[in-house]
DRENPA-3360 file (N, C-alpha, C; in nm, 2 decimals, always signed):
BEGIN
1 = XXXXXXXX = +9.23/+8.19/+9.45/+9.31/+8.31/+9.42/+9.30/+8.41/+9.53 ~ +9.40/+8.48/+9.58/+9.43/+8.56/+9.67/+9.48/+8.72/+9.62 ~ +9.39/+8.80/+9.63/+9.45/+8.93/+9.62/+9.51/+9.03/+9.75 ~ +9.60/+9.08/+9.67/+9.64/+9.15/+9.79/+9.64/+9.31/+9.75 ~ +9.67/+9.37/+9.82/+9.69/+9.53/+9.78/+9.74/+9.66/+9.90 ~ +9.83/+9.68/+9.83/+9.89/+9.75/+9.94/+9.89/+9.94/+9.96 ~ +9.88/+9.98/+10.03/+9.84/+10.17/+10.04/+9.97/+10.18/+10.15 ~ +9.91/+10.31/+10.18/+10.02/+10.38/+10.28/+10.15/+10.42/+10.26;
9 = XXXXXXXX = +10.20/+10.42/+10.14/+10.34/+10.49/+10.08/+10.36/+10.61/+10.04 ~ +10.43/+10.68/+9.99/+10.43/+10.84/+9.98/+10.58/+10.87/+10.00 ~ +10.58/+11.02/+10.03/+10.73/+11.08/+10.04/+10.76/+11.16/+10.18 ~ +10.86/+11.14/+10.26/+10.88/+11.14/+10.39/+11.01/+11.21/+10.37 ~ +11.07/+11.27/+10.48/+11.15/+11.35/+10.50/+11.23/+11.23/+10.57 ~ +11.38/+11.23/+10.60/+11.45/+11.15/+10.67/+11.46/+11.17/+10.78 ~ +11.44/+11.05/+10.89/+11.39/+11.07/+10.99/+11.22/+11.01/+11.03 ~ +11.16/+11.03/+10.93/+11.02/+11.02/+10.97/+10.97/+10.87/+10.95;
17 = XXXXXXXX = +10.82/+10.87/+10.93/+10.78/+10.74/+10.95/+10.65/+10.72/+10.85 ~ +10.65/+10.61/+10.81/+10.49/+10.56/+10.74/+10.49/+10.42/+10.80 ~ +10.36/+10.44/+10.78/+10.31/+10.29/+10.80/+10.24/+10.21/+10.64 ~ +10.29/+10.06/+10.63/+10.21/+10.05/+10.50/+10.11/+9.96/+10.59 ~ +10.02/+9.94/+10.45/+9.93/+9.82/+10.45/+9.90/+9.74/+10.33 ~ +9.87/+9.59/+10.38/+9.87/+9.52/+10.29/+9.70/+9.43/+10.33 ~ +9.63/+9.43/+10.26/+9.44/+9.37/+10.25/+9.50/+9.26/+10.14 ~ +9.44/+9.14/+10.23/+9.42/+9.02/+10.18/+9.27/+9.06/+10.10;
25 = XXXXXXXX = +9.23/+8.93/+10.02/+9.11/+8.95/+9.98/+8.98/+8.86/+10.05 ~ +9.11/+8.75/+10.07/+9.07/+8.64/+10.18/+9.13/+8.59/+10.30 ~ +9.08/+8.51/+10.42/+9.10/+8.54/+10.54/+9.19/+8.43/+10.55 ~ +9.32/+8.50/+10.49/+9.45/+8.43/+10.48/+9.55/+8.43/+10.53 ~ +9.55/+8.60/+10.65/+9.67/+8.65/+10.67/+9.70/+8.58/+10.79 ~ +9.59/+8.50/+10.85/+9.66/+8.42/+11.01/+9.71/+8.31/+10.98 ~ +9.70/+8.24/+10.85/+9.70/+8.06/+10.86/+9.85/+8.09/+10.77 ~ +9.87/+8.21/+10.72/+9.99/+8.16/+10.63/+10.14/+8.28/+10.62;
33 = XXXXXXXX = +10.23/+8.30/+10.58/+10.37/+8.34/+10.63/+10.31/+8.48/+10.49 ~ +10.34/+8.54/+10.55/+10.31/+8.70/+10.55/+10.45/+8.79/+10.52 ~ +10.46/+8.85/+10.41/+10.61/+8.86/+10.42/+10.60/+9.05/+10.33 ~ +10.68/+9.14/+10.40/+10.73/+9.26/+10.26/+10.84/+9.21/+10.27 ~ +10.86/+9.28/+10.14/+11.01/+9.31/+10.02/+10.96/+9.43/+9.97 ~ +11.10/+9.47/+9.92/+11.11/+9.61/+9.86/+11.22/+9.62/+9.74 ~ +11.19/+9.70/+9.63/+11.32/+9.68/+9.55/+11.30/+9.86/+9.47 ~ +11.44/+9.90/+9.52/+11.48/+10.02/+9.47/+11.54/+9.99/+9.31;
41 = XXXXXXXX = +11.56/+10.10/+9.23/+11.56/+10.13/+9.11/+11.71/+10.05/+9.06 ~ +11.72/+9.97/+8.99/+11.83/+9.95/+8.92/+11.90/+9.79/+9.08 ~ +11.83/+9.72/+9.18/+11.85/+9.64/+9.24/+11.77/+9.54/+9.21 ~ +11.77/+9.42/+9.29/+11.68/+9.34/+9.31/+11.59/+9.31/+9.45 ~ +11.51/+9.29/+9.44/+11.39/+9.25/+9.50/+11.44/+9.26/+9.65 ~ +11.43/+9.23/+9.75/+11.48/+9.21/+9.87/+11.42/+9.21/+9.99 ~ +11.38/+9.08/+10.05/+11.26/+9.00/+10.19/+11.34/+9.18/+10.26 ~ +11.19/+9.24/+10.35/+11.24/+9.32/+10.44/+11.21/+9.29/+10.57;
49 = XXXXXXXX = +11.08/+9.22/+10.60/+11.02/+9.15/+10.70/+10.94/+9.04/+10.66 ~ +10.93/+8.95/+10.76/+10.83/+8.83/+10.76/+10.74/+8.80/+10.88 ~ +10.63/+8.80/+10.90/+10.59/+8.72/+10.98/+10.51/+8.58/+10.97 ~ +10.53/+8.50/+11.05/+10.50/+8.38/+11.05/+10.36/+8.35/+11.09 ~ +10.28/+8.23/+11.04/+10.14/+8.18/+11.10/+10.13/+8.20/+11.25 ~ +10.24/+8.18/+11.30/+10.24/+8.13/+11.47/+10.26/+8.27/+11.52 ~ +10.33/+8.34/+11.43/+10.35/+8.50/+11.48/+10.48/+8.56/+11.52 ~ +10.54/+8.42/+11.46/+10.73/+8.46/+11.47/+10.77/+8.60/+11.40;
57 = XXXXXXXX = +10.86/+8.66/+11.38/+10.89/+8.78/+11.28/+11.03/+8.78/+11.26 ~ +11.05/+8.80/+11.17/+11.21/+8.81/+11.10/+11.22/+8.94/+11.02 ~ +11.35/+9.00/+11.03/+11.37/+9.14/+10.99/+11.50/+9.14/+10.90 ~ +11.53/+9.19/+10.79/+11.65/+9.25/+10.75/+11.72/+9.29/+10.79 ~ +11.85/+9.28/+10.84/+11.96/+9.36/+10.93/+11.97/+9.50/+10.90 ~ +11.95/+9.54/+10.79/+11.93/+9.66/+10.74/+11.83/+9.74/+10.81 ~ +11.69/+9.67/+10.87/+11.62/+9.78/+10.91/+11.52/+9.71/+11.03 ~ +11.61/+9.61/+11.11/+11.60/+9.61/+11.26/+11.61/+9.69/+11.33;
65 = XXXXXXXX = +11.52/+9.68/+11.41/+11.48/+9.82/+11.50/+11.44/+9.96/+11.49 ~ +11.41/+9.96/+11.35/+11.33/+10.06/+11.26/+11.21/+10.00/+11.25 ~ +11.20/+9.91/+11.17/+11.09/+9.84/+11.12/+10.99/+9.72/+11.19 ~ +10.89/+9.74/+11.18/+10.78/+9.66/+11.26/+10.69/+9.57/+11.24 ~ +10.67/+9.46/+11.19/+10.59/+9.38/+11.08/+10.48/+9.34/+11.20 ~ +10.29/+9.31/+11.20/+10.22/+9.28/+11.26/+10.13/+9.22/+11.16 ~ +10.00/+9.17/+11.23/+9.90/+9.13/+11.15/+9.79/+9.18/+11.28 ~ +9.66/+9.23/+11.18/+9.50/+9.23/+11.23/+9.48/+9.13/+11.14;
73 = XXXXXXXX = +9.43/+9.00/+11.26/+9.33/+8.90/+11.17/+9.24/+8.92/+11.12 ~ +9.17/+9.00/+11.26/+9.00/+9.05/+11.22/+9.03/+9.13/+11.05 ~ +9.06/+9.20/+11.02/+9.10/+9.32/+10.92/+9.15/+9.25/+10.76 ~ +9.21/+9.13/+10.80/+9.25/+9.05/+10.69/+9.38/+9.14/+10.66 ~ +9.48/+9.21/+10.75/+9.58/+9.29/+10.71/+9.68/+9.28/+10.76 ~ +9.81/+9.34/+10.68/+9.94/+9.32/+10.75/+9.98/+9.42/+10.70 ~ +10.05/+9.54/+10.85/+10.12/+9.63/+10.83/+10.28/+9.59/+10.83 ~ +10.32/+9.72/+10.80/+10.47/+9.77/+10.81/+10.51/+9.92/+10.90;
81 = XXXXXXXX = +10.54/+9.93/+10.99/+10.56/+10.02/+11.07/+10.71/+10.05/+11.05 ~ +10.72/+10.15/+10.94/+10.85/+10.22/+10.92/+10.93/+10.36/+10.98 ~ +11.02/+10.34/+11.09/+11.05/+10.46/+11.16/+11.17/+10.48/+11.12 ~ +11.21/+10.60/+11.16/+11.38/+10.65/+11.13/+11.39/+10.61/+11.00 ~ +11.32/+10.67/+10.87/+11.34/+10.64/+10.73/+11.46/+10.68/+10.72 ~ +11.55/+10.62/+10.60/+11.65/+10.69/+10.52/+11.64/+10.68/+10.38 ~ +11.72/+10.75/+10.34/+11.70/+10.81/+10.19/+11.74/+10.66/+10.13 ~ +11.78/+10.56/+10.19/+11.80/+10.42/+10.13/+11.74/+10.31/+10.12;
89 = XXXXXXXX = +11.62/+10.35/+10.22/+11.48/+10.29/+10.25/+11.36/+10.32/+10.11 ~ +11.39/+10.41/+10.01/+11.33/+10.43/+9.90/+11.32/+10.33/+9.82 ~ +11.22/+10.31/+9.81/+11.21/+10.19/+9.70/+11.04/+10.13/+9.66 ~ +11.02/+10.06/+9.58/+10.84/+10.02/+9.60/+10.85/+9.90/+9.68 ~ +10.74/+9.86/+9.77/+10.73/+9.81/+9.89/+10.63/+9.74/+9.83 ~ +10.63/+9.57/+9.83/+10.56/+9.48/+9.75/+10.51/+9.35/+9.94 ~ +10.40/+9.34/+9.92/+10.34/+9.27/+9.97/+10.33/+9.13/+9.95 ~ +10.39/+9.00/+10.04/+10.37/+8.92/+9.95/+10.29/+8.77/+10.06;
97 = XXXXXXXX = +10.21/+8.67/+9.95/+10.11/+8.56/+10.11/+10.20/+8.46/+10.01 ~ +10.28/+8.38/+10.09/+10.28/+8.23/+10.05/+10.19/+8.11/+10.13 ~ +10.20/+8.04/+10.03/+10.04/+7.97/+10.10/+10.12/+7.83/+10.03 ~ +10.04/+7.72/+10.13/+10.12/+7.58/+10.10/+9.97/+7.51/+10.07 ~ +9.91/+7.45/+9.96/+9.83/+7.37/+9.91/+9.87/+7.26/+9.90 ~ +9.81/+7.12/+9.94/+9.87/+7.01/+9.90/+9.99/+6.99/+9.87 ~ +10.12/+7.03/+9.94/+10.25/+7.05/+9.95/+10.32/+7.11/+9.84 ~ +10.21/+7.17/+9.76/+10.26/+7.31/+9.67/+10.26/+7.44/+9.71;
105 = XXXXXXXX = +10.38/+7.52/+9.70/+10.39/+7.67/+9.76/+10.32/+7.75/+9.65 ~ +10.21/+7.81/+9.68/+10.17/+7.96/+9.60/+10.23/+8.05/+9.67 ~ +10.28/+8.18/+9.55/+10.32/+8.32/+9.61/+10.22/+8.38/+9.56 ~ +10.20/+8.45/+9.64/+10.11/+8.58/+9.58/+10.14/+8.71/+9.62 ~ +10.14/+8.80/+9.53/+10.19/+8.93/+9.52/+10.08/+9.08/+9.50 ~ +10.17/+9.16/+9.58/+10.08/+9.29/+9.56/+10.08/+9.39/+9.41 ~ +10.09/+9.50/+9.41/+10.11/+9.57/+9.30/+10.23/+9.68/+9.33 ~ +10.23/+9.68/+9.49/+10.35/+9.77/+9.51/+10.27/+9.90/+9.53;
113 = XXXXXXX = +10.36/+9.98/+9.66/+10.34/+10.14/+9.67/+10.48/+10.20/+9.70 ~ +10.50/+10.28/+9.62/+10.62/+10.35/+9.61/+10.64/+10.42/+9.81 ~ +10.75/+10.43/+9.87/+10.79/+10.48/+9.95/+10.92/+10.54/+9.88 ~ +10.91/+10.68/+9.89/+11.08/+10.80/+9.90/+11.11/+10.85/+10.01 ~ +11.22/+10.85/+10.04/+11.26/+10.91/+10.15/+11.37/+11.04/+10.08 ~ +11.31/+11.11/+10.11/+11.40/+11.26/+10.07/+11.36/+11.42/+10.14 ~ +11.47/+11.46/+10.14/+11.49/+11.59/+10.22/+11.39/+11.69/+10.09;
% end
């Protein structure tokens, strides 16, 4: 079992920046695909970034070149480096580890930290 948990959300003015984080519980975050999603009020769910074992990253068209996905192995952690917020970037910001066992995919999920973006 893998816990995750994610901090660093809050309310930002447009224009600004947070960073989240996401704490594995186990030293998971190098061997397996690392991924946020976000899902604002009354939408669905929606991949924002990914990064890969090998250290590939993939981004949402929505928030390329705003947004920055990394990993500290040492740390057991994966940020999000969110710049140039907009008021459409609001939404809770969910952490997620898929992990491949004996050619079974587990997901595992955070609890979410609210990010707003408002004047």
């Amino acid at each position: 079992q893998v816990q995750l948990v994610e901090s660093g959300g809050g309310l930002v003015q447009p224009g600004g920046s947070l960073r989240l984080s996401c704490v594995a519980s186990r030293n998971t975050v190098s061997s397996n695909i690392m991924d946020w999603y976000r899902q604002a009020p009354g939408k669905e769910r929606e991949l924002v970034a990914r990064i890969f074992s090998g250290g590939n990253m993939r981004y949402a068209d929505s928030v390329k070149g705003r947004f920055t996905i990394s990993r500290d192995n040492a740390k057991n952690t994966v940020y999000l480096q969110m710049n140039s917020l907009k008021p459409e970037d609001t939404a809770v910001y969910y952490c997620r580890l898929s992990r491949v066992v004996a050619g079974s995919v587990y997901d595992y999920w955070g609890q979410g930290t609210q990010v707003t973006v408002s004047s």
